[in-house]
N, C-alpha and C positions, 0 to 999 in steps of 0.2 A: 056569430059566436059558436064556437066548438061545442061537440056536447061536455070534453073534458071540463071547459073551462064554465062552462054551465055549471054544472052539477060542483066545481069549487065554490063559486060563486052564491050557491044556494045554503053549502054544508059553513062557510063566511057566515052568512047573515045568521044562520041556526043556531051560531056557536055551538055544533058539536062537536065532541071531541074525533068522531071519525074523520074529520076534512080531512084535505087531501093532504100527503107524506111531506117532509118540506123537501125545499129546491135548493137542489144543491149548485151553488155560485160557483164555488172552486174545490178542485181534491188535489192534495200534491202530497208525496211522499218521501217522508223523511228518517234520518234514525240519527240517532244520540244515547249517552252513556247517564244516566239519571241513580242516584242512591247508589250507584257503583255498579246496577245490570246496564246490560248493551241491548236498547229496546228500537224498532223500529215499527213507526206510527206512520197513521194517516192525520192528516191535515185540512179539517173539511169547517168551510164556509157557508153555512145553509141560512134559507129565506123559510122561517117556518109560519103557516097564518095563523093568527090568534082571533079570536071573536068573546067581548064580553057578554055575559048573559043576560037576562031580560033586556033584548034592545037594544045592547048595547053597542059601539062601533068594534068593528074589525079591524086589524092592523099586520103586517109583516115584521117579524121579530128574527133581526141578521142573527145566530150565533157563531162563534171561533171554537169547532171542538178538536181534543187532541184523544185519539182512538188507537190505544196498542194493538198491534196487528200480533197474531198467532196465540193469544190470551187461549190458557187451556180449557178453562169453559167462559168463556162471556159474559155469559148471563149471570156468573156471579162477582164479576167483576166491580169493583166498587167506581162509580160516577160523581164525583164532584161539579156543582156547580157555583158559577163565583161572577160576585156583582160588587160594584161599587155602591154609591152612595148620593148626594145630591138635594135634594130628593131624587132626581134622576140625573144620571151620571153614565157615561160608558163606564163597561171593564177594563177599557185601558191599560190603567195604574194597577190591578193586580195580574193584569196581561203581561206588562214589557217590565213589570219592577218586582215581579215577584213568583207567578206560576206557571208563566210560558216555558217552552223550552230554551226560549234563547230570553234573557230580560238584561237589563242596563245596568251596568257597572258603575255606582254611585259612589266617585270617589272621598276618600275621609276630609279633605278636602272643600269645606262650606261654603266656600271664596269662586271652586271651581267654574269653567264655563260651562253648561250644559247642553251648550252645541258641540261640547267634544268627548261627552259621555259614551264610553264605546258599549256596542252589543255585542255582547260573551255568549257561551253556552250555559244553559241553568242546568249544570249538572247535579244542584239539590232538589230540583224540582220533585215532584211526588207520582210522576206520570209512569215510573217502573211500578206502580200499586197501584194507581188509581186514575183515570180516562176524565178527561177535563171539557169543562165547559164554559166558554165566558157568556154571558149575558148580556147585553146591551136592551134594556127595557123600550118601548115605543117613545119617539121621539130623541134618542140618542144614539151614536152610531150609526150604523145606516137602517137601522127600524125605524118604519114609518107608518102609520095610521092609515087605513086605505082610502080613508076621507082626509087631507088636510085639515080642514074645519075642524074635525070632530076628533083632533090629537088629544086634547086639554081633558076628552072624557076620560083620557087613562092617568091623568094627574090627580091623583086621590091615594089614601092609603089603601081600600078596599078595591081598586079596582087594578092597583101597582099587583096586588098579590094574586088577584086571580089571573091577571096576561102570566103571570110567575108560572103558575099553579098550572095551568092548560100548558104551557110551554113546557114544561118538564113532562106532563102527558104526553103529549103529541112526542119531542123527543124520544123518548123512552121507549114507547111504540115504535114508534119509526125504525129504531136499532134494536130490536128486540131487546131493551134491559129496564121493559117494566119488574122482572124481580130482582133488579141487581141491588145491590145497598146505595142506598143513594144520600149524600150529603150537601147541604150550603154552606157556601163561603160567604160572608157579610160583611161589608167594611161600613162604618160611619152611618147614614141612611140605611143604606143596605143589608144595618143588624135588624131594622125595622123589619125593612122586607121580611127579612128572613124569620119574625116571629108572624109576622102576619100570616105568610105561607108555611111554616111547620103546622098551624094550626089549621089552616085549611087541608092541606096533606093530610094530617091526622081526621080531619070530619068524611072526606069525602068517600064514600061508598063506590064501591069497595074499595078500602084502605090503599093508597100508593105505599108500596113500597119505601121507605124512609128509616134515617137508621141516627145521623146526627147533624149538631150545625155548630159553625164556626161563628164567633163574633168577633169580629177585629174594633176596635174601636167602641163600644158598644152606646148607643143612644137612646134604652128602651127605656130609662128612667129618664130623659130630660127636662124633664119639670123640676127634676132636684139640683139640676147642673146651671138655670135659667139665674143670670146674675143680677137680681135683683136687689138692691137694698132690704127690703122685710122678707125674703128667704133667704133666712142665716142656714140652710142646710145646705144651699150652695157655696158658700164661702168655707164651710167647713171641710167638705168634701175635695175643692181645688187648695187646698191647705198642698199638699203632698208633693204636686206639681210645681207652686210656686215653686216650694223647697229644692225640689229636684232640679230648677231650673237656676236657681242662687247658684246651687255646687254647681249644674255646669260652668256655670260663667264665673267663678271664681268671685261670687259674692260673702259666697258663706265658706265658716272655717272648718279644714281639712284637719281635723286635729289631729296627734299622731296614732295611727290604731283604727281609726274610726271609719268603719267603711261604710257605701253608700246605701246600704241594703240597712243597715243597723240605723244609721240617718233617718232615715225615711219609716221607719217604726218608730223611732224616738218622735217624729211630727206626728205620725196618724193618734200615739200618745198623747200628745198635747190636744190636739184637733178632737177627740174623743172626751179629755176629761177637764180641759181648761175650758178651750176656746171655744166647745160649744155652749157652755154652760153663760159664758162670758155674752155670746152676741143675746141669748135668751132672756139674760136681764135687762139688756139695752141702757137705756137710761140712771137704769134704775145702779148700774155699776158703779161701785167708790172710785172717784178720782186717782188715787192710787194704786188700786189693781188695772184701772184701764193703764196707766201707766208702766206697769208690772205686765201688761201681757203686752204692751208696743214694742216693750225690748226683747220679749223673749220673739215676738215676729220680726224681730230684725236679725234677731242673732240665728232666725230658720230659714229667714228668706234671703235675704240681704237689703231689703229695703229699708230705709231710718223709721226708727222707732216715733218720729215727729209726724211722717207719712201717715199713718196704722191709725195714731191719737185725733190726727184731720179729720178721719176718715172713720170715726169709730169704731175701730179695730177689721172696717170693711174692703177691702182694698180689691178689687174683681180682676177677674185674669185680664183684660182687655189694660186696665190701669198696669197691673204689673206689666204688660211686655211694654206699654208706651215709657214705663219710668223706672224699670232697673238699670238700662245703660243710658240711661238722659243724660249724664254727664259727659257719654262719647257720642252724642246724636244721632243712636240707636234703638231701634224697633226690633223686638225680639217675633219670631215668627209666632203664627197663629197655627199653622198645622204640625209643625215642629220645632219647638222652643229656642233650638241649640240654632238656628237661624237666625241672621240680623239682617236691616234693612234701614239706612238711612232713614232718619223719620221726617216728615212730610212739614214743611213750613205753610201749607196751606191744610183748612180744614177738611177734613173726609175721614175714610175709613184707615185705620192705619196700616201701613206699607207688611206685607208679608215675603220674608226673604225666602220662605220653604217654594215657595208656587212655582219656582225653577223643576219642581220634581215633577211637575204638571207638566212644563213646556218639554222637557227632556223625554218624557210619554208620549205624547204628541207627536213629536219630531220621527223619533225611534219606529211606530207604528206607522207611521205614513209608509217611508221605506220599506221593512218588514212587511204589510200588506202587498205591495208590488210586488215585491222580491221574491221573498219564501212563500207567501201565500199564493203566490201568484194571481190577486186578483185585480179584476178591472170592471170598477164601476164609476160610471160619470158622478152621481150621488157623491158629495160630500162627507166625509166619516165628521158627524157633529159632535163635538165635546164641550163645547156651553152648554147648561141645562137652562133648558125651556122655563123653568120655574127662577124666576128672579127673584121674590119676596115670599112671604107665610101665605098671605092671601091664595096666591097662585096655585097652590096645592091644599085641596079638599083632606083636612084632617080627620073629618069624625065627628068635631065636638065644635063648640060655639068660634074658640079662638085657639091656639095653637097650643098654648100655654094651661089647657084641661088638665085632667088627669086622665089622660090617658091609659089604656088597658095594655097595652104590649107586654109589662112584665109578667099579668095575669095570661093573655096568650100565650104566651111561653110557657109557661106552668101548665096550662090546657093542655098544650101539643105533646108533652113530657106525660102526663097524666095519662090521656089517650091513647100513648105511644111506648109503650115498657122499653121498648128497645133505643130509644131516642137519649144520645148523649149530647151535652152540652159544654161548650169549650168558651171559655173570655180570653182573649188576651190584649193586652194594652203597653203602647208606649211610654214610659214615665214624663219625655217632653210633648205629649200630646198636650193645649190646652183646649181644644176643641170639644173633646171626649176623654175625661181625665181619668187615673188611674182612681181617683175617691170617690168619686161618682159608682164604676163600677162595684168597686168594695160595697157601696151602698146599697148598690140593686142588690148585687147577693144575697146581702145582708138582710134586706126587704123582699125578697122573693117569694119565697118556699120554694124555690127551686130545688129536685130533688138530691140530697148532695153528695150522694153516692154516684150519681151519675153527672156529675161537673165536674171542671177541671180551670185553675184559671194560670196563668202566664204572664211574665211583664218583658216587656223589651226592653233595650235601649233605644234609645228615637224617640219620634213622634207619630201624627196618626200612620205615616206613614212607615212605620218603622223599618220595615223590612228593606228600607233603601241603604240600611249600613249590613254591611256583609256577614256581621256576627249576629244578628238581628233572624236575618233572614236565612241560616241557616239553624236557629234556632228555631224560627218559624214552621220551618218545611219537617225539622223533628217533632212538634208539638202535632202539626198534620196528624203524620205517621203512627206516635201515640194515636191520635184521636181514630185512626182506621183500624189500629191494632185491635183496641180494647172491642170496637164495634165488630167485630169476625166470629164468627161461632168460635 
């Protein structure tokens, strides 16, 4: 054995943060027109080690970063990094659909095939401001654990955020922008991430540099979004979505005048002073008013008011996509609503038409890594996550469904962090991660509110796959870098 590889070898097992610099896979260089400057970037593929602490296993962490070349100081350059979700997931999906320089042209089109999604220039991308990082945690993409056996030790939420935490160290270092302003992008899981790790960012001595974080999707309250029958705070909260999802589909009436932003207050309205008052009595409701609120949820969702009354006025997102187009044999998508899918004459999980935005990711990125990345590794780029069920990922607390502390870490990190802004934004046909849910965490925070900011799309979780979505997206960024600048 080398002495180099010795001494990585040793600084691995130590998890210290001085190990050795990462390995750069691939550099190729390119340039493109972004926010309307003409910037030319490097293009670098690196293999960085990560080691958990006390004992814990070692692992190699691939990143895709995008690095302006001739940045008049550097070091004060702001750094974005961006992960998916999962629990572990590649970056992927906000790689080729949304921050890369080149991402996939997602035509208006639902029907479309997604084998013939073309790759454009991302000429809104943010990388004229700000030097990109994707993420692919251990066991996704081509990060691997340096023990096989001992992948599963990084499947936990505490130990998701330290590989996080050490990995934006070592980074940082590496390119000298430990003092640059540094931000997270978090989609779906990955808002998780992202509270776990603002708060570790904010603890550790001496302070990393940190400035804001992004939540796309956001899942720090989901114990309130869990659809269960006796949490009627879940059902109150996906009130909004259903709604939104009636009007896409021409269930609900367009009256004349009435636009879909006014809609959708006149629900959170009802969902605030009827209908939660309404599930809170339960039983104990007059046959009348249960009747009296079936209609007024038919006339918000589109579903029959006979539906609502079955159902004692509970009807859970999974029930609405399988039964607002049952009379065309239609399964309304689970990641974005405005999706259908024949529905399933056998029983299982119901058919989701959005997950074409997954294969069209996949596809796009195979290519794209050969091509413009130029690289070549035997290694499989993995985009199933390793974690199939709740069990398989180490949450913290007895069962999944705790109460969990993320909104409270979040608040931490903010608290700890004067400088630390906070951004939500959300698709209205997300049912996954709904727009009510979020309203709710706000609402439940104490998040500081000076320093928040929140945003709704059009779409679903994935919004930013519709054009006007996504370049709403890439503006809410740019606010979010603006405000963070001396």
């Amino acid at each position: 054995m080398s002495l180099r590889r010795f001494i990585l070898v040793l600084c691995l097992a130590a998890g210290s943060a001085a190990a050795a610099d990462p390995a750069t896979l691939s550099r190729t260089m390119h340039e493109g027109r972004f926010g309307g400057v003409h910037v030319r970037y490097a293009a670098l593929v690196e293999r960085t080690p990560v080691a958990l602490p006390d004992g814990g296993p070692s692992g190699q962490v691939v990143s895709t970063s995008y690095i302006a070349e001739g940045a008049a100081d550097p070091a004060s350059r702001p750094v974005i990094f961006l992960f998916n979700g999962g629990p572990i997931v590649p970056s992927v999906y906000l790689h080729m659909l949304a921050f890369g320089p080149k991402r996939i042209a997602v035509p208006d089109d639902l029907r479309a095939d997604p084998a013939n999604f073309p790759l454009v220039d991302n000429t809104d991308t943010v990388l004229d401001r700000a030097d990109l990082v994707f993420f692919d945690p251990i066991g996704t993409g081509y990060s691997r654990a340096t023990a096989p056996s001992r992948a599963q030790d990084f499947f936990s939420v505490d130990a998701d955020a330290k590989e996080l935490t050490e990995f934006i160290a070592r980074w940082s270092a590496a390119h000298g922008r430990s003092a640059s302003p540094k931000f997270l992008f978090g989609e779906s899981y990955g808002t998780v991430r992202a509270a776990a790790t603002a708060r570790r960012l904010a603890l550790t001595a001496p302070q990393i540099r940190f400035d804001g974080v992004f939540l796309l999707g956001q899942g720090l309250n989901i114990v309130e979004t869990v659809q269960r029958p006796a949490n009627i705070m879940s059902y109150v909260v996906s009130l909004p979505t259903l709604a939104a999802l009636g009007w896409y589909h021409g269930k609900v009436k367009h009256e004349e005048g009435r636009r879909f932003e006014n809609f959708l207050d006149e629900v959170r309205r009802f969902a605030r002073d009827e209908y939660l008052p309404a599930l809170f009595l339960g039983a104990a409701l007059p046959p009348a008013e249960q009747a009296r609120l079936a209609r007024r949820l038919e006339a918000l969702t589109g579903l029959p008011a006979a539906r609502f009354e079955a159902a004692d006025l509970r009807v859970s997102k999974m029930r609405y996509r399988a039964e607002l187009l049952a009379d065309q044999g239609l399964v309304l998508g689970m990641y974005d609503g405005r999706y259908t899918a024949p529905a399933s004459k056998t029983p299982g999980p119901l058919p989701d038409g959005s997950e074409l935005l997954f294969q069209a990711a996949h596809r796009a990125f195979d290519g794209y890594a050969r091509q413009d990345l130029a690289l070549t590794l035997d290694a499989p780029y993995v985009t199933d996550s390793a974690v199939k069920s709740f069990s398989d990922w180490q949450w913290g607390g007895s069962a999944p469904f705790d109460d969990w502390p993320f909104m409270a870490w979040m608040r931490e990190a903010m608290q700890r962090n004067p400088r630390m802004r906070l951004v939500i934004g959300n698709g209205y046909a997300d049912t996954l991660t709904t727009v009510g849910a979020a309203e709710q965490a706000i609402a439940q925070s104490g998040w500081p509110a000076d320093r928040l900011s929140v945003h709704y799309y059009e779409g679903g979780h994935m919004s930013y796959s519709i054009e006007r979505s996504h370049r709403q997206l890439m503006q809410d960024v740019r606010a979010m870098l603006d405000a963070a600048a001396p």
